[in-house]
C-alpha positions as CSV (number, residue, x, y, z in Angstrom):
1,X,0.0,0.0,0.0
2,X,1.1,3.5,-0.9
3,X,3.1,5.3,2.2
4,X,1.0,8.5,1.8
5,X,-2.4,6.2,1.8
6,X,-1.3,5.0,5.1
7,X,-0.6,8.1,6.6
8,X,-4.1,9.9,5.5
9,X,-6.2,6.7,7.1
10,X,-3.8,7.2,10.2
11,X,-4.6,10.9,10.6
12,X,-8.1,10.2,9.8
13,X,-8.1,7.6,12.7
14,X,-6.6,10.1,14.6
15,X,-8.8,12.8,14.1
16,X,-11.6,11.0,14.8
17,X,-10.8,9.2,17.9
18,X,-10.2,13.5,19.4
19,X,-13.2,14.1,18.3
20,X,-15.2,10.9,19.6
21,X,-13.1,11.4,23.0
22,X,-14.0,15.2,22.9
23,X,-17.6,14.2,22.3
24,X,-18.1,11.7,24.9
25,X,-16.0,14.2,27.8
26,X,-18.6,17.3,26.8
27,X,-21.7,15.1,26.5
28,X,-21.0,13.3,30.0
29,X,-20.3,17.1,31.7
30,X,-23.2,18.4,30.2
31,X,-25.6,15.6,31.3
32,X,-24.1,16.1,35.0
33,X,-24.6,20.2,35.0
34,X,-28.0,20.3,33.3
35,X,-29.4,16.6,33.0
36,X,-33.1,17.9,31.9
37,X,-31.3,19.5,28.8
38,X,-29.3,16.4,28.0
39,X,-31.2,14.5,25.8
40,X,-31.5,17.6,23.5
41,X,-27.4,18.6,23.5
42,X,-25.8,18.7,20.8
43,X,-21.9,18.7,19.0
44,X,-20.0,20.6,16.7
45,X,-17.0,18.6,16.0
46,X,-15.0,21.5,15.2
47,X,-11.7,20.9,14.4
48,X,-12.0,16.9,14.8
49,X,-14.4,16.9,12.1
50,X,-13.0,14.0,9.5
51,X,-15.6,15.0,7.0
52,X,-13.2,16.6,4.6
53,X,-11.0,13.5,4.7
54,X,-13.9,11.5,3.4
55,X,-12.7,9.8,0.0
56,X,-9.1,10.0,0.4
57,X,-8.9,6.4,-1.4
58,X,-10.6,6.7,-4.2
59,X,-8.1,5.5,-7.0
60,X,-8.1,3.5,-9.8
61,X,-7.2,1.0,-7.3
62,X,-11.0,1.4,-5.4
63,X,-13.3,1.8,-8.6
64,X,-15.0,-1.4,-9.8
65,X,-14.8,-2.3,-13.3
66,X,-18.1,-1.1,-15.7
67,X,-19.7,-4.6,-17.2
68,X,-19.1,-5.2,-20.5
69,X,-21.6,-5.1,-23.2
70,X,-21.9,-9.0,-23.2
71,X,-22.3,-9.4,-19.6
72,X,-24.9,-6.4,-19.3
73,X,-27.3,-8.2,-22.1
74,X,-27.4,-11.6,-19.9
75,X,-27.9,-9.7,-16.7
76,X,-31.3,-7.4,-18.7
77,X,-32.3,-10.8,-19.7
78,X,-35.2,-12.5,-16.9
79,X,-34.6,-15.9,-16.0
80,X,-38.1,-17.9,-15.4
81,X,-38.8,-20.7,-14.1
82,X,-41.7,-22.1,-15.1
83,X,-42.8,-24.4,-17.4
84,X,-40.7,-24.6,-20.5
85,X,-42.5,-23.6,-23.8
86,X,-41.1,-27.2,-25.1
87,X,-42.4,-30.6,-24.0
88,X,-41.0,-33.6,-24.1
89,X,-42.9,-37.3,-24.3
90,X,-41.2,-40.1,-22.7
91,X,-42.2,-43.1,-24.6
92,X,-43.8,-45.9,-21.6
93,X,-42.5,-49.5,-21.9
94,X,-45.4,-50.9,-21.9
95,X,-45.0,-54.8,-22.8
């Protein structure tokens, strides 16, 4: 895996394990000072906010292939399975 790839995800991990620890210390204080208001808090993120890291791997290496043209007209096509429109007769041996 590319060096810099690995560093990004890192920081990314980084960032949002501060921000998750940040979160959890303010929401726990505030439900201890003003525990009728609790339920209603909410967070800014701030600078822990991994949001503009989002994406960071999308390469060539992450993007799937596009079907082909033969592969796309035999997944369009509906498989049944009921009766077939041909029969066939089993002769009896009947002696």
């Amino acid at each position: 895996m590319d060096q810099t790839k690995r560093e990004l995800r890192q920081q990314k991990r980084e960032i949002k394990r501060a921000g998750g620890k940040r979160r959890r210390r303010l929401l726990k204080q505030g439900l201890a000072e003003r525990p009728d208001e609790a339920p209603d808090t909410e967070f800014d993120f701030g600078r822990f906010c991994s949001a503009k890291m989002n994406g960071i791997d999308r390469d060539s290496t992450r993007h799937r292939h596009a079907p082909t043209d033969a592969a796309k007209t035999t997944q369009d096509r509906t498989v049944t399975s009921e009766t077939p429109s041909h029969s066939l007769t089993v002769p009896s041996n009947s002696r």
